[in-house]
C-alpha positions as CSV (number, residue, x, y, z in Angstrom):
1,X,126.5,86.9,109.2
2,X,126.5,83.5,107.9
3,X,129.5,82.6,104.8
4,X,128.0,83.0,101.5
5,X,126.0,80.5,99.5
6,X,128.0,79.7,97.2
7,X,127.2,77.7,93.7
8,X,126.8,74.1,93.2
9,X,127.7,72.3,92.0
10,X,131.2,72.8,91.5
11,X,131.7,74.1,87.9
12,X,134.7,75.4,86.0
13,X,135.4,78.6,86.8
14,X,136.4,81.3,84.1
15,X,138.8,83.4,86.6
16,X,138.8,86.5,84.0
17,X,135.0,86.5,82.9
18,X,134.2,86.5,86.6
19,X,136.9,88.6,87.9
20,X,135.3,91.1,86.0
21,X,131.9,90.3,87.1
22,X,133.0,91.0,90.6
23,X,134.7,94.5,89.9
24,X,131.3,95.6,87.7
25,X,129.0,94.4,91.2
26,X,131.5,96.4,93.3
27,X,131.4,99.8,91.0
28,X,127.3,99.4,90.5
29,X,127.1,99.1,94.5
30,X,129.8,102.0,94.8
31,X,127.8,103.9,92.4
32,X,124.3,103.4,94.7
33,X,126.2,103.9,97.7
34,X,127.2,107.4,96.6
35,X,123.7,108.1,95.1
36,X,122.1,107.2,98.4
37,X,124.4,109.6,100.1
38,X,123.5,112.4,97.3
39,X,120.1,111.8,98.2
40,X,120.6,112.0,101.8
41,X,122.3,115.4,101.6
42,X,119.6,116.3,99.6
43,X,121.6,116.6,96.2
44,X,118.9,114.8,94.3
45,X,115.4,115.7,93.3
46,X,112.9,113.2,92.8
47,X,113.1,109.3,93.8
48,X,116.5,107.1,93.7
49,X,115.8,103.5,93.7
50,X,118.7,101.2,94.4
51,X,119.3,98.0,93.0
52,X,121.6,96.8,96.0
53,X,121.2,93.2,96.0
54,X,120.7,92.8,92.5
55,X,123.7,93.1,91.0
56,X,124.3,89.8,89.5
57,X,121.6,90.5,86.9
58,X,123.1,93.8,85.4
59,X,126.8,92.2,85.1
60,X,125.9,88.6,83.7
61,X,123.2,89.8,81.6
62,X,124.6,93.1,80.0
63,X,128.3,90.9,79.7
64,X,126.4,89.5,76.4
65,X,125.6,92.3,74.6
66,X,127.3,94.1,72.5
67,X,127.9,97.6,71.9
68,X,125.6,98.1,69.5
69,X,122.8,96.0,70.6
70,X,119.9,98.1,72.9
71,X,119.2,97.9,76.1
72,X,115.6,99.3,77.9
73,X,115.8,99.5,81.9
74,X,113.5,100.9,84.2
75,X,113.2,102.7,87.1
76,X,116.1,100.6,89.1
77,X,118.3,101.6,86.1
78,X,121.8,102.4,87.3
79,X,122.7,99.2,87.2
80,X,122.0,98.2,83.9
81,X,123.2,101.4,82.7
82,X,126.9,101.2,84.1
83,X,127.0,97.4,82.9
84,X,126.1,98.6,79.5
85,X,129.2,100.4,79.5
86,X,127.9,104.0,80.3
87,X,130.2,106.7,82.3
88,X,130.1,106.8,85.7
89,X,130.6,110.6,85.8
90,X,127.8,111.0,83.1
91,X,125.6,109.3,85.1
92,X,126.2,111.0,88.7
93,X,126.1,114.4,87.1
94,X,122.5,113.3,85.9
95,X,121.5,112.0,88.9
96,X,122.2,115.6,90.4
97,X,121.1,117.4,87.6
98,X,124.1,118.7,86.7
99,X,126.3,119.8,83.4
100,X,127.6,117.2,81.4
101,X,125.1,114.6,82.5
102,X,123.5,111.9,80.3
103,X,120.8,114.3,79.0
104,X,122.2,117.6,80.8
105,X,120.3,116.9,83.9
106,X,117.0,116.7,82.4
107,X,116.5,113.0,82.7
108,X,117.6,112.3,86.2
109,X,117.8,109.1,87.8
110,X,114.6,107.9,86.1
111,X,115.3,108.5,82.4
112,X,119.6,107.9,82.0
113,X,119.6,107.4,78.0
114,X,123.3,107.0,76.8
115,X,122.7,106.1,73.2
116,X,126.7,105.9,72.3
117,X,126.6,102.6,74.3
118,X,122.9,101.0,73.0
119,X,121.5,102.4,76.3
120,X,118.0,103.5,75.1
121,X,116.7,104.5,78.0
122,X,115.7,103.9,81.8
123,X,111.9,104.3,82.1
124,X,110.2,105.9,85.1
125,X,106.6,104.2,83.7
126,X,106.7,100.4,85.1
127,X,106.2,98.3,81.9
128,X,106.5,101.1,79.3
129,X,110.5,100.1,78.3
130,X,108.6,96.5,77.3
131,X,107.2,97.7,74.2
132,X,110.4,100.2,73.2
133,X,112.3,97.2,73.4
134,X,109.8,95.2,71.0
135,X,109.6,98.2,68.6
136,X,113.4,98.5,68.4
137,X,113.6,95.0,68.1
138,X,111.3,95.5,65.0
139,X,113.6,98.5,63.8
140,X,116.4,96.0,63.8
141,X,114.3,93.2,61.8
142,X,113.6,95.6,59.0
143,X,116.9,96.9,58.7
144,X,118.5,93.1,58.6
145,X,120.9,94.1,61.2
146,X,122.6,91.4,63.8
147,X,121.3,93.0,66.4
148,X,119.7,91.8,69.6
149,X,117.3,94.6,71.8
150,X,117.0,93.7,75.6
151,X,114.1,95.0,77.9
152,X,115.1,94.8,82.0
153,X,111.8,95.3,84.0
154,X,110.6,93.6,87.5
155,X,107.8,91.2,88.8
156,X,105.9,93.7,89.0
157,X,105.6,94.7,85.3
158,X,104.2,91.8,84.1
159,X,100.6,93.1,85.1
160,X,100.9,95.8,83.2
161,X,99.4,95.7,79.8
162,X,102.7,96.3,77.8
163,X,104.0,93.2,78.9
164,X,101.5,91.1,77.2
165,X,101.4,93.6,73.9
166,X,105.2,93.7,73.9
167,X,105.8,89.6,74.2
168,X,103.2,89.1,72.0
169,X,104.2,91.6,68.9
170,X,107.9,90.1,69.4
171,X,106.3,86.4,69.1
172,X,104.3,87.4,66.3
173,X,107.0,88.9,63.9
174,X,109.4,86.6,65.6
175,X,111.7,89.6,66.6
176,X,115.3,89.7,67.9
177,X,114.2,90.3,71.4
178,X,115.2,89.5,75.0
179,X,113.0,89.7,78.3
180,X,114.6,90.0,81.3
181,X,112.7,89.9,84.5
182,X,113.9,90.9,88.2
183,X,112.3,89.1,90.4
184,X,112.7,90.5,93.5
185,X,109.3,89.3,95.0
186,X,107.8,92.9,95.6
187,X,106.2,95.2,93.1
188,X,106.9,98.3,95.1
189,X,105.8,97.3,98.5
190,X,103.2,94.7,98.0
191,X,104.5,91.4,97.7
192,X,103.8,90.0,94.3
193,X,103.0,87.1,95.0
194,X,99.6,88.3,96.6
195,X,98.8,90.3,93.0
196,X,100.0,88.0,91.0
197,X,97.8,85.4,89.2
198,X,99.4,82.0,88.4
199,X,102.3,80.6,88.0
200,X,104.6,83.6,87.4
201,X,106.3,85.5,84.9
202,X,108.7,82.3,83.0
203,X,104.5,80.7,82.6
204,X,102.9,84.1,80.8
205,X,105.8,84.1,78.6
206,X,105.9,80.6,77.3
207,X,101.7,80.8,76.9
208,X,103.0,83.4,74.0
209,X,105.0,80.6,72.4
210,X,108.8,82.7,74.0
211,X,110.4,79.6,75.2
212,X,111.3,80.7,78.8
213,X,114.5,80.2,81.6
214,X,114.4,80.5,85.6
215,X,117.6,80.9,87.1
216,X,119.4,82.3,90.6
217,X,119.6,85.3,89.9
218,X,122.1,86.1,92.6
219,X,124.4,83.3,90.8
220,X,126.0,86.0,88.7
221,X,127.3,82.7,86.1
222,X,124.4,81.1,86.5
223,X,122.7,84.7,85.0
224,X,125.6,84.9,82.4
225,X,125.4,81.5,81.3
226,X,121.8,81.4,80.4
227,X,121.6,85.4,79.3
228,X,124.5,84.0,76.5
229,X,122.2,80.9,75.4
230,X,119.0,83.6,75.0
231,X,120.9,86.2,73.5
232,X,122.6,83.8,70.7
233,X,119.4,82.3,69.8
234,X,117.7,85.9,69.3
235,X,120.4,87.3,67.5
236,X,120.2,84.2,65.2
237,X,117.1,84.5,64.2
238,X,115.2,82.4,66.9
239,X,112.6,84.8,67.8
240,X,112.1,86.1,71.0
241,X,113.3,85.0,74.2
242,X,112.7,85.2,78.1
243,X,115.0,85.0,81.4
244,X,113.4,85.1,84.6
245,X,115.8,85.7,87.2
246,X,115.1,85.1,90.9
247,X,116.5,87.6,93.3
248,X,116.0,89.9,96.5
249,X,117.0,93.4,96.6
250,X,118.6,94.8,99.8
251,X,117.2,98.0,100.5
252,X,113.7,99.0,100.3
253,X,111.8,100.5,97.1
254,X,113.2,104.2,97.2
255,X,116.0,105.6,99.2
256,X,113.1,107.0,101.3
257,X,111.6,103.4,102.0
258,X,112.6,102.1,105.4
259,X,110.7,99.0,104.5
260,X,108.9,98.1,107.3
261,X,106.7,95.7,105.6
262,X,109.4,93.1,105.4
263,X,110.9,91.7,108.6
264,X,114.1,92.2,109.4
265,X,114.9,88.5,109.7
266,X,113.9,87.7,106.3
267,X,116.4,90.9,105.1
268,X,119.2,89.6,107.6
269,X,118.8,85.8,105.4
270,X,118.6,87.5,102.3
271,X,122.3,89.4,102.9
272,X,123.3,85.8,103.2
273,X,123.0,85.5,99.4
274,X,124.4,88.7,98.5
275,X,125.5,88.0,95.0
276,X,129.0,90.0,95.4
277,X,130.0,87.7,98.0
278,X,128.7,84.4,96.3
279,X,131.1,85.7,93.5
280,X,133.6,86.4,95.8
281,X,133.6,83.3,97.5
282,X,133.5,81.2,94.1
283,X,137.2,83.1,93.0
284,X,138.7,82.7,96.3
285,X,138.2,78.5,95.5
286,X,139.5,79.1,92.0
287,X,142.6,80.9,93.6
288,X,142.3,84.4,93.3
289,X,143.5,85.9,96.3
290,X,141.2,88.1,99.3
291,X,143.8,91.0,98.9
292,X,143.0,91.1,95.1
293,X,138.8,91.2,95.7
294,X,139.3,93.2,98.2
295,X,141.6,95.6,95.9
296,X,138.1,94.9,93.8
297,X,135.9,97.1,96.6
298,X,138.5,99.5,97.9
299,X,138.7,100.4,93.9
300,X,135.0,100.5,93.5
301,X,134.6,102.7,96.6
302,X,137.4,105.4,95.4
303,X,136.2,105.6,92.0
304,X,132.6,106.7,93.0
305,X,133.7,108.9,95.7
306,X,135.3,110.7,93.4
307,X,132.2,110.9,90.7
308,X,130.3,112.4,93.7
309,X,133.0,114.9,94.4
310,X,133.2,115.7,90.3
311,X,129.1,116.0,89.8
312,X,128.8,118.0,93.8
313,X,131.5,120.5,91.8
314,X,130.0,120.5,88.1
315,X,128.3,123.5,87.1
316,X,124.5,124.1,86.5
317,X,123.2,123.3,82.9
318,X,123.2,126.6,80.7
319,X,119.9,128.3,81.1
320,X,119.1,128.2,77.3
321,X,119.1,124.4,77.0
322,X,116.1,124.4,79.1
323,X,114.4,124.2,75.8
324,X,117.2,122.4,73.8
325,X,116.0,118.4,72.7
326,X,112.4,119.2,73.3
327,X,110.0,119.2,70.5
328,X,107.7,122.2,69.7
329,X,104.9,122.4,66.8
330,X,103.9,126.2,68.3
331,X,100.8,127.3,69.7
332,X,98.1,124.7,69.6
333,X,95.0,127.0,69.6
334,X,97.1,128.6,66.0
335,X,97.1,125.2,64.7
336,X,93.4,124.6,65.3
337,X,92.8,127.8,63.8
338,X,94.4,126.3,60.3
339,X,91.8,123.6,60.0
């Protein structure tokens, strides 16, 4: 394997912002690791999709938000969910259905929710977390809060018919709302670019009047950098803005996807640019030594291994709460009988 692209220009480096950058990537790719191995040992019902690859995007983006502000992901959630400042143990014990998960098991890998950290919800409907975001967005408006509400979702989301209703009711009431797309070049396992109309994503946005930034999205301070610009100027009353960010993931859709339908050349190029190593490569010229990133992934690694171990060992959610956080107006046929 070829050395890592690395940034360039050369740019000042903020050693502590990006040192932590490059812990967060190693603990998200720790975390997928495990879950991958969960699902191999067939600890895991229903689909795991990893975001290997695309770990740039959760750090520099979720590094500007606070703890209060929302956060909508989708499907490819973990990510975004462990940058958002969500437990790591939470999160494995809901990705194995376990006690003392996120939403005791119910959710799964799909549907993590940690509301004590803004986390509103990953979303198992492609699209769907577009318009949450735009109607808590609204919530915030009408309250006059200083909050910002940020919707992650992919290339492939933006020919679904919430993302034009979402942009468009943020542009129209001028909400406090970010857009953040993934662009990994596939929507599942089509290329996008073959069911894709136009110009892109950055092009539908800015026909809506959402003023609209591309960057590298495997430049983790390229992503930062630009997520801090959007995120100011919504949380300051600017209205609605949009961050496009180019990247490639690793693996294929599902932990179930071999991915034949890219070549392996073209995966062998993209580990080139793996964003952890473009990071890493961009301390080691500002001075922080290999022993300390490597500290960075031997850390990561032991931390999730022992996540797996705790959610492989937690006990089954309580029988009773089968019912517990689900809504019930009664027997439908006794309503109708009341008209």
């Amino acid at each position: 394997m070829n050395s890592p692209n690395t940034s360039a220009p050369a740019r000042n480096v903020d050693v502590a912002r990006h040192t932590d950058h490059h812990k967060l990537m190693h603990r998200i790719r720790a975390f997928e690791t495990a879950a991958l191995k969960a699902n191999e040992e067939k600890l895991v019902l229903g689909a795991i999709h990893p975001s290997i690859g695309q770990e740039a995007i959760a750090a520099g983006v979720c590094a500007n938000l606070r703890r209060d502000d929302y956060l909508l992901s989708t499907h490819r959630g973990h990510g975004h969910t462990l940058a958002k400042g969500a437990n790591a143990n939470q999160m494995m014990r809901e990705l194995l259905g376990r006690e003392g998960g996120n939403s005791q098991g119910k959710g799964g890998s799909m549907h993590i929710a940690d509301f004590s950290v803004g986390m509103l919800g990953a979303n198992g409907v492609v699209g769907a977390n577009i318009n949450i975001a735009a109607g808590a967005a609204h919530a915030i408006k009408l309250k006059g809060e200083d909050k910002v509400s940020l919707s992650i979702f992919g290339d492939g989301a933006i020919n679904r018919g919430p993302f034009l209703e979402g942009l468009n009711w943020a542009k129209v009431f001028e909400l406090p709302a970010v857009f953040v797309c993934e662009d990994n070049g596939f929507a599942s396992t089509t290329r996008t670019d073959a069911m894709t109309a136009g110009p892109g994503p950055a092009a539908r946005a800015e026909s809506l009047g959402i003023p609209a930034v591309t960057v590298d999205g495997n430049d983790v301070v390229a992503v930062d950098e630009a997520a801090r610009e959007l995120v100011e100027a919504a949380r300051s009353g600017g209205g609605p803005r949009f961050l496009v960010c180019k990247t490639y993931r690793l693996t294929g859709h599902t932990a179930a996807d071999a991915a034949p339908y890219r070549p392996s050349a073209e995966v062998d190029e993209a580990w080139k640019n793996d964003p952890i190593a473009r990071c890493a490569a961009l301390l080691l010229g500002a001075g922080v030594s290999q022993d300390e990133l490597s500290a960075h992934a031997t850390d990561a690694t032991a931390e999730m291994e022992a996540v797996y171990e705790d959610a492989k060992a937690a006990a089954w959610p309580a029988i009773d709460l089968a019912y517990a956080d689900v809504q019930d107006i009664g027997d439908p046929r006794e309503e109708a009988n009341r008209w």
